[in-house]
VOKE-907042 format. One record per atom (N, C-alpha, C, O): residue number from 0; residue in one letter; atom name; z, x, y. Coordinates in steps of 0.05 Angstrom, whole numbers, plus 5000, padded with zeros to 4 digits. Layout:
N
ATOM sekol dogu gupa   zz   xx   yy
ATOM   NUM    A   CA    Z    X    Y
...
//
This chain:
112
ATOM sekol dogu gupa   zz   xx   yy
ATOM     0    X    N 9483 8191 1965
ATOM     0    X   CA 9463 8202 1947
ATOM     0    X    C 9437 8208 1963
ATOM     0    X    O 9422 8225 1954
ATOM     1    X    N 9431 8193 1989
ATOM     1    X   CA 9407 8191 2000
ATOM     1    X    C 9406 8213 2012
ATOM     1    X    O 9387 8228 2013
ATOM     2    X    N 9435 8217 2025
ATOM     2    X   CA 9435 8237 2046
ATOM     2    X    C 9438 8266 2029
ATOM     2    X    O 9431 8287 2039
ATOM     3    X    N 9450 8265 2004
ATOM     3    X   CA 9453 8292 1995
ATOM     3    X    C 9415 8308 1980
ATOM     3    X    O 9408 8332 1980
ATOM     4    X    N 9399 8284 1970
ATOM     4    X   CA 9379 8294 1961
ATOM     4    X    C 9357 8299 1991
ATOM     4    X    O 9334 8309 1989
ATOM     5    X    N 9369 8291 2015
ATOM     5    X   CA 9347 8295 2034
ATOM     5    X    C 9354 8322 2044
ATOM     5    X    O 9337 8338 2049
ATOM     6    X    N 9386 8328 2047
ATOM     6    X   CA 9398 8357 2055
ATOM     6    X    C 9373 8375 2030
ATOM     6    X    O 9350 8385 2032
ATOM     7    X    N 9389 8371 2015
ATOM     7    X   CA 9377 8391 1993
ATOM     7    X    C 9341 8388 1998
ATOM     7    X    O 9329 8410 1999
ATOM     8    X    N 9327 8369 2001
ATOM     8    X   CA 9303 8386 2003
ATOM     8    X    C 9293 8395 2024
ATOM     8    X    O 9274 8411 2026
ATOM     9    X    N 9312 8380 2053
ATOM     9    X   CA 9306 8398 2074
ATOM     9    X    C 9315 8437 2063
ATOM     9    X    O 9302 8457 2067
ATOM    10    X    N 9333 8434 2053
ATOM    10    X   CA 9338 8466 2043
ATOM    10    X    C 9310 8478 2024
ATOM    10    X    O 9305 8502 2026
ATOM    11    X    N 9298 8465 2012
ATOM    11    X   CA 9272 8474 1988
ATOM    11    X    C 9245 8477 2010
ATOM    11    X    O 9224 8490 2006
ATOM    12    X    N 9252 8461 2037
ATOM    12    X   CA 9228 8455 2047
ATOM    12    X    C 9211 8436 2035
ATOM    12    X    O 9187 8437 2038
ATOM    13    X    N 9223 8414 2018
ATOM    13    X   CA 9206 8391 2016
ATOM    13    X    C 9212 8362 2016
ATOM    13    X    O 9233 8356 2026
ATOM    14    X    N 9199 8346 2009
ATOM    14    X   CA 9212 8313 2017
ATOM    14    X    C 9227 8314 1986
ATOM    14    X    O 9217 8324 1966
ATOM    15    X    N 9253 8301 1986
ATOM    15    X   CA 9262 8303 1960
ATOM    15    X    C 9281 8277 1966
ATOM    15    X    O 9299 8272 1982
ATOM    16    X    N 9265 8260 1943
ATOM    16    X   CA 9295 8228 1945
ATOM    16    X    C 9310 8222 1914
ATOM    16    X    O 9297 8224 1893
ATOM    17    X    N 9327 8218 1915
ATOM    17    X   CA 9345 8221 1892
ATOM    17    X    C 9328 8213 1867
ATOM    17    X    O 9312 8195 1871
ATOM    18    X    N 9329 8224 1843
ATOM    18    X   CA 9317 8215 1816
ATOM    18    X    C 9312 8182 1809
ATOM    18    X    O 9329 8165 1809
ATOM    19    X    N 9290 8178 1805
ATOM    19    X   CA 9285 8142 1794
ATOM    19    X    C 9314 8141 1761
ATOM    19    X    O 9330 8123 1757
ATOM    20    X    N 9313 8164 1745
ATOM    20    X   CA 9342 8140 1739
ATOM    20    X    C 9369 8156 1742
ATOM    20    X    O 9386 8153 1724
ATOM    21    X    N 9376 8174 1764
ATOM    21    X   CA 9398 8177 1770
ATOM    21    X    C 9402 8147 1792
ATOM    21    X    O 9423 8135 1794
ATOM    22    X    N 9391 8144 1797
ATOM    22    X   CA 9385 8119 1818
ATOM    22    X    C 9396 8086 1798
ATOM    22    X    O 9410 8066 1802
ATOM    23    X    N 9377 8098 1776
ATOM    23    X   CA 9377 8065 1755
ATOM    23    X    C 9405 8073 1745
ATOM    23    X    O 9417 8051 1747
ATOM    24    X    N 9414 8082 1740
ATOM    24    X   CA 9452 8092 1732
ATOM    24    X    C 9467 8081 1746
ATOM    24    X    O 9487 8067 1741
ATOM    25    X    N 9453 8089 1773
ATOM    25    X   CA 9489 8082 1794
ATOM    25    X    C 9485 8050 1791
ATOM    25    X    O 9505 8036 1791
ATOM    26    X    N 9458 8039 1789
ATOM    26    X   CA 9451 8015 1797
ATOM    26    X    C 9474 7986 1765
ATOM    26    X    O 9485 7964 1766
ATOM    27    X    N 9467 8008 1742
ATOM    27    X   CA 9475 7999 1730
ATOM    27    X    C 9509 7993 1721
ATOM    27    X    O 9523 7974 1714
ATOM    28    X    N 9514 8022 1726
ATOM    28    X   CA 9548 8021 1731
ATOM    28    X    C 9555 8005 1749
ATOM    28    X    O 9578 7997 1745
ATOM    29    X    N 9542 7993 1774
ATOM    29    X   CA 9551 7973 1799
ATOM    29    X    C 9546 7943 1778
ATOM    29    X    O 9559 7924 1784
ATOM    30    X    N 9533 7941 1762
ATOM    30    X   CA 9540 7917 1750
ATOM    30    X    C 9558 7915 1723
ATOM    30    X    O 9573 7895 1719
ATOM    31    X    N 9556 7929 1712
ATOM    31    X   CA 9574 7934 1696
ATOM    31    X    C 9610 7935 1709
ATOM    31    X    O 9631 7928 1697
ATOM    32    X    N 9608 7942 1726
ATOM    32    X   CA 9642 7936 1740
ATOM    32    X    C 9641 7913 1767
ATOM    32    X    O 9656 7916 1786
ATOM    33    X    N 9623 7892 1765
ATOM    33    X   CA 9624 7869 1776
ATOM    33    X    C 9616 7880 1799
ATOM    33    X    O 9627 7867 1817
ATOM    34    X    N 9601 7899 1810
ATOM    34    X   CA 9586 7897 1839
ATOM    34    X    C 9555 7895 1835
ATOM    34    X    O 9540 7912 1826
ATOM    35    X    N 9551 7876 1842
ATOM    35    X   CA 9517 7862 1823
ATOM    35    X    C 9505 7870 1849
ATOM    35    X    O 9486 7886 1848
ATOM    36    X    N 9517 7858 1879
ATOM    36    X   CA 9500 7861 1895
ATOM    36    X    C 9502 7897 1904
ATOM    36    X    O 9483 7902 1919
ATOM    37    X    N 9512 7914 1900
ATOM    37    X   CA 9503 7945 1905
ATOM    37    X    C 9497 7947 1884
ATOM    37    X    O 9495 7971 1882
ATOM    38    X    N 9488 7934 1851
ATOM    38    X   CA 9474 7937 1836
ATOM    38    X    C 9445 7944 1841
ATOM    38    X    O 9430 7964 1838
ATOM    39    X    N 9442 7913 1854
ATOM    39    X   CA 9415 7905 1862
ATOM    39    X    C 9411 7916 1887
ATOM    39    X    O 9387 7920 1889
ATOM    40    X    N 9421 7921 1902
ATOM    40    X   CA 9416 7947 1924
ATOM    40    X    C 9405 7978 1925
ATOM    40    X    O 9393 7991 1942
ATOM    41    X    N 9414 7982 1900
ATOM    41    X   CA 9408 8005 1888
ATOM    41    X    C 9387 8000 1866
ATOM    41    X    O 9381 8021 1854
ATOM    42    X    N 9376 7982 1860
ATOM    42    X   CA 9350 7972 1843
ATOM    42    X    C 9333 7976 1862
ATOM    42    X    O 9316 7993 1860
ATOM    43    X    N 9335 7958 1889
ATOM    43    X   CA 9317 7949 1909
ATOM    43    X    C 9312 7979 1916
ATOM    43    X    O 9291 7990 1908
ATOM    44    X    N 9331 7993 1930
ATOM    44    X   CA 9322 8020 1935
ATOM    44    X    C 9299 8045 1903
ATOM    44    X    O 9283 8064 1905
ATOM    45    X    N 9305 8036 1891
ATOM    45    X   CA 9297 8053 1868
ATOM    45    X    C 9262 8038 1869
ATOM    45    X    O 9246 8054 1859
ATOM    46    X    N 9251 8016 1877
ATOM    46    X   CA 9229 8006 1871
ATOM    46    X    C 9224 8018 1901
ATOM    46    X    O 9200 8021 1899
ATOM    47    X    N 9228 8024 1919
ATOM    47    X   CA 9221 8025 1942
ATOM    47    X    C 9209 8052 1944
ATOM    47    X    O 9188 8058 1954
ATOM    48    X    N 9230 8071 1931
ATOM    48    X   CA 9223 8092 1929
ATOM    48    X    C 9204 8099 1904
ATOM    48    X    O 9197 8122 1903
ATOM    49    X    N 9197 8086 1886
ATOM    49    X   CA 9186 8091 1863
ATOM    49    X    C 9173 8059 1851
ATOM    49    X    O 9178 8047 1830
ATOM    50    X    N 9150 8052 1881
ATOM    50    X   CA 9139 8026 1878
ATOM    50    X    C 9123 8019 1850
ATOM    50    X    O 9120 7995 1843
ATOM    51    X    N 9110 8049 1828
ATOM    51    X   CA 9083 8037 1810
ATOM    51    X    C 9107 8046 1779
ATOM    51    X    O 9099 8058 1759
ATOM    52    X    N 9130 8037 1782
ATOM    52    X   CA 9149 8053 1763
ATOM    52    X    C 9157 8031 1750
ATOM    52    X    O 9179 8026 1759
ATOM    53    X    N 9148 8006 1725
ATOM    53    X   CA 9158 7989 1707
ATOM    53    X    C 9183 7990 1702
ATOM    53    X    O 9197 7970 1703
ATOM    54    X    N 9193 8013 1695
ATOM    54    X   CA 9223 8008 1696
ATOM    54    X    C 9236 8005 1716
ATOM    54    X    O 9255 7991 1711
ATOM    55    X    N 9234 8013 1744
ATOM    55    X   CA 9242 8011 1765
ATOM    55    X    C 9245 7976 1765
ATOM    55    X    O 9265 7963 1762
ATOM    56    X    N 9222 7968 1768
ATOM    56    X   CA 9218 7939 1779
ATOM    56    X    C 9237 7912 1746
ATOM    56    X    O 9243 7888 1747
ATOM    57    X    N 9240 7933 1725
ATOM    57    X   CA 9256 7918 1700
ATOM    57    X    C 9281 7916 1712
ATOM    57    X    O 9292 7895 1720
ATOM    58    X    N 9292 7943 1714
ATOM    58    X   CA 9318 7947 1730
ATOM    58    X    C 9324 7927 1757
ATOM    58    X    O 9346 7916 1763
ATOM    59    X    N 9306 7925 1766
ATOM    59    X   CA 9314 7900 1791
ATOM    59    X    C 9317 7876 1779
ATOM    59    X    O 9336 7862 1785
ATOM    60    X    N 9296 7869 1761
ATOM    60    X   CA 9291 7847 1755
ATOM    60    X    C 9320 7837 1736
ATOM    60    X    O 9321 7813 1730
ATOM    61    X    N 9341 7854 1727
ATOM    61    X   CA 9352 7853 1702
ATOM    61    X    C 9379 7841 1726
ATOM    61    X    O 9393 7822 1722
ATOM    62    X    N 9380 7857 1752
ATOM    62    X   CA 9404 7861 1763
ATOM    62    X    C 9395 7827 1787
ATOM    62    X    O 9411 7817 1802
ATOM    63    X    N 9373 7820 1785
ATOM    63    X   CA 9368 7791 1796
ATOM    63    X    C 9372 7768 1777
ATOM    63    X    O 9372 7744 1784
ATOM    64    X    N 9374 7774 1754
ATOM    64    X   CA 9373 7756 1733
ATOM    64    X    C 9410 7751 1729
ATOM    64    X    O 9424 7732 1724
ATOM    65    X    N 9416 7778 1733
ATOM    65    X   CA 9451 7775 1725
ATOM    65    X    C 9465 7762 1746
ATOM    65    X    O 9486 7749 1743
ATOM    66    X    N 9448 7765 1774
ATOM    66    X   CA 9467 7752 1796
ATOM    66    X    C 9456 7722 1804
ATOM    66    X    O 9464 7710 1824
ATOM    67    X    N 9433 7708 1780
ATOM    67    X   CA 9425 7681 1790
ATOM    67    X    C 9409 7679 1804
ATOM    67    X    O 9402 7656 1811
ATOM    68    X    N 9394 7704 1814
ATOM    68    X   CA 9363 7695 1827
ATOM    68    X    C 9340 7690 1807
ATOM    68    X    O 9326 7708 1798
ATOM    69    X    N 9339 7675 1804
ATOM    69    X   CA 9327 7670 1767
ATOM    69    X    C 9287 7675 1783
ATOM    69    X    O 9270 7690 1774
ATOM    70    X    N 9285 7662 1804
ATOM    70    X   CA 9258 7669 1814
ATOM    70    X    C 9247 7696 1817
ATOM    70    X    O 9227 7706 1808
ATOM    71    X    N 9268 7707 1836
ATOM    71    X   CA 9258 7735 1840
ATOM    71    X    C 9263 7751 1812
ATOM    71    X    O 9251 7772 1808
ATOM    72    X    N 9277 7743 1796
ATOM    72    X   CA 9278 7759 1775
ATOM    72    X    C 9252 7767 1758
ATOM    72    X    O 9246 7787 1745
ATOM    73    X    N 9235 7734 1763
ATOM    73    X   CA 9215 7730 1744
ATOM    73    X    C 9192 7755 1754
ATOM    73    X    O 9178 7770 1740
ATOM    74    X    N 9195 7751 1788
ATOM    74    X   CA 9179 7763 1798
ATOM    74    X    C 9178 7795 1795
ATOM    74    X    O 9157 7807 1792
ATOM    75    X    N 9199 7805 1794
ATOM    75    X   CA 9205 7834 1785
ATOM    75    X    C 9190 7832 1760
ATOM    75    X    O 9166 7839 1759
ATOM    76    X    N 9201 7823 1744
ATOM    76    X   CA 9196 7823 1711
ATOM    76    X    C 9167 7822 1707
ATOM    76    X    O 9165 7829 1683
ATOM    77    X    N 9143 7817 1717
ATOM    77    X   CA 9120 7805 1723
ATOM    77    X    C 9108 7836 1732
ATOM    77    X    O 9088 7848 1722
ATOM    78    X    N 9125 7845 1754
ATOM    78    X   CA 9112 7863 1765
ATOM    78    X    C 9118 7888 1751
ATOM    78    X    O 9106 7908 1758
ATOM    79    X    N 9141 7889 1725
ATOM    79    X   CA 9140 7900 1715
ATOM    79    X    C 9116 7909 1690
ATOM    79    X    O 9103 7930 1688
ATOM    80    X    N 9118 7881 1673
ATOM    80    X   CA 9097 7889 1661
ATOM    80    X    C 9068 7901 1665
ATOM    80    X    O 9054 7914 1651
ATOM    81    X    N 9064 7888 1698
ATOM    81    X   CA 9030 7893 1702
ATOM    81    X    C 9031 7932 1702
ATOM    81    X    O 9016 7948 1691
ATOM    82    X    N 9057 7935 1719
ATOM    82    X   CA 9050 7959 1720
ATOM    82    X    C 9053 7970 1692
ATOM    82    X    O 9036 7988 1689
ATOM    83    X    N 9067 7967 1669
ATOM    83    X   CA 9073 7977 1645
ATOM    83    X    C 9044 7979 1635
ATOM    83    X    O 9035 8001 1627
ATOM    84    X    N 9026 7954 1634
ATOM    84    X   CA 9003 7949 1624
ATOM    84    X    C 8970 7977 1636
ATOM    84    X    O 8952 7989 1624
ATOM    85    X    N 8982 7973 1672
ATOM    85    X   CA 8961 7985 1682
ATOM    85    X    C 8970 8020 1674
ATOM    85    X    O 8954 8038 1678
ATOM    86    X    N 8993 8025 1664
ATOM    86    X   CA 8999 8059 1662
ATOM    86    X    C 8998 8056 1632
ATOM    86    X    O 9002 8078 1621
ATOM    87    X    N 8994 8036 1616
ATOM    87    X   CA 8991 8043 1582
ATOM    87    X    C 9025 8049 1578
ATOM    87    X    O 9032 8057 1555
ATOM    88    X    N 9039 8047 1590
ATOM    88    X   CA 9077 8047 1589
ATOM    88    X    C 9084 8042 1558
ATOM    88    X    O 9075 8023 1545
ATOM    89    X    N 9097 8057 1550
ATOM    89    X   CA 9104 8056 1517
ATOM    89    X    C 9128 8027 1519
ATOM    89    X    O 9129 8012 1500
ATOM    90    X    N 9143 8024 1538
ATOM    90    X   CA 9158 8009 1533
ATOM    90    X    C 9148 7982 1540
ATOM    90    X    O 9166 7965 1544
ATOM    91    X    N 9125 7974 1543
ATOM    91    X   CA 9107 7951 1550
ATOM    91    X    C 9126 7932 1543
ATOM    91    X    O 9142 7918 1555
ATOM    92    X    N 9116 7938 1504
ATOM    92    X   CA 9127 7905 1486
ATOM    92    X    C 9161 7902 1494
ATOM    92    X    O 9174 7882 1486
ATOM    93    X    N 9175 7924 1510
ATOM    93    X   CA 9203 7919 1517
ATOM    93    X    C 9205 7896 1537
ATOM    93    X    O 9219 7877 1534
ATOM    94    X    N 9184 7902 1568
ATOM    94    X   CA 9185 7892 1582
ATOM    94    X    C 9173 7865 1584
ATOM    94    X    O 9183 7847 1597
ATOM    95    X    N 9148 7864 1567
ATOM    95    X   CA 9140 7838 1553
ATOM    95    X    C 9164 7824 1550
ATOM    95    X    O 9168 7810 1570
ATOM    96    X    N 9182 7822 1532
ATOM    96    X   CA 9199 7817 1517
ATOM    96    X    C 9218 7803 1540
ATOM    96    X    O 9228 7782 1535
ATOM    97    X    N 9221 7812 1558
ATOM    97    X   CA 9234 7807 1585
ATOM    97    X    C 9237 7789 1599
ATOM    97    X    O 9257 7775 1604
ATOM    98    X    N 9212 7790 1607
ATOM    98    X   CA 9191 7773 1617
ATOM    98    X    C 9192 7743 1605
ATOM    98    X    O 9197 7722 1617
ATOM    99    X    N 9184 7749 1569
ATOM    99    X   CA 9190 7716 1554
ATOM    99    X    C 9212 7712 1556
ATOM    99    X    O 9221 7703 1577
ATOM   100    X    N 9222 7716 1544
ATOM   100    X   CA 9258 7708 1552
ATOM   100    X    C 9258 7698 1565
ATOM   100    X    O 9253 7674 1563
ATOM   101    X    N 9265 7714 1596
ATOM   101    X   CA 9263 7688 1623
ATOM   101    X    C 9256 7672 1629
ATOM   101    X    O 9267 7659 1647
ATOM   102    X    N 9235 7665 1618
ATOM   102    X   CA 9207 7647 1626
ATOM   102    X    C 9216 7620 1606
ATOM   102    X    O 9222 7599 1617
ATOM   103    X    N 9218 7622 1584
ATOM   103    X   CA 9224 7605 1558
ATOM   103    X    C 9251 7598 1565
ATOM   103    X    O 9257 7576 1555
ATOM   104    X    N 9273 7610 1580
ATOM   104    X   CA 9301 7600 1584
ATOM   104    X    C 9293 7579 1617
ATOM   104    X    O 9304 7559 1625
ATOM   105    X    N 9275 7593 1626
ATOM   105    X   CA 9270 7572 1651
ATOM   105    X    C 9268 7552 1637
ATOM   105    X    O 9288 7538 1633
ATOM   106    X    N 9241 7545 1624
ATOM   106    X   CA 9223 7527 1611
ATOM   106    X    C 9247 7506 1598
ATOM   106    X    O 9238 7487 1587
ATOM   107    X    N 9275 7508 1598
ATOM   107    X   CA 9289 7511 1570
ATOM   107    X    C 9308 7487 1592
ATOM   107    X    O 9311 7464 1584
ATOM   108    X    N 9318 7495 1617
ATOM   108    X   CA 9325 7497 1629
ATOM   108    X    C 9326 7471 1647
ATOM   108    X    O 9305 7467 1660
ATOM   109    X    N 9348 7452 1650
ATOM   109    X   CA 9340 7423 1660
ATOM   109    X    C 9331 7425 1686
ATOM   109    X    O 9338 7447 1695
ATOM   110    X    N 9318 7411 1703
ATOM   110    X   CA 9314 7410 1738
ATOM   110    X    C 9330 7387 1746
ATOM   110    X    O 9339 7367 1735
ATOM   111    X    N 9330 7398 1768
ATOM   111    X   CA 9352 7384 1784
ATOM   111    X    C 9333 7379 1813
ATOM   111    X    O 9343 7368 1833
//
């Protein structure tokens, strides 16, 4: 995918990197058929390329949460909302929502 959107904008004459959610798609179909880690490979890439993007950083956070990184998940999730909050993001109270969940299932959650 990397290599076909960089052909193509070398052809337009411009920098061109694959779509933020043709990107969140593939990321999601890789978990949905049990490949979490090119899930989350393809999350990681999608925030990289599209660092101030709330959904981007939900999407990571969703595909760290499914594979048991319960920390880094929070951390996505976190960095999701600030950015949702700092762009006025319609889906805020979604990512809010996210965010508690995790947090309240930690909280919930015995230590060892």
């Amino acid at each position: 995918m990397k290599v076909y959107f960089s052909r193509l904008g070398e052809r337009l004459g411009v920098s061109l990197g694959p779509p933020e959610m043709l990107v969140k798609k593939l990321g999601y179909q890789y978990l949905q058929t049990g490949r979490s880690q090119l899930g989350i490979s393809a999350f990681r890439f999608n925030v990289d390329q599209h660092r101030e993007s709330a959904n981007a950083w939900d999407s990571l956070a969703e595909g760290l949460e499914r594979s048991g990184d319960l920390p880094e998940a929070l951390a996505s999730y976190r960095k999701a909302v600030a950015w949702a909050e700092a762009q006025h993001d319609p889906s805020l109270a979604a990512f809010r929502k996210h965010l508690s969940r995790l947090e309240a299932a930690q909280q919930k959650a015995p230590s060892h």
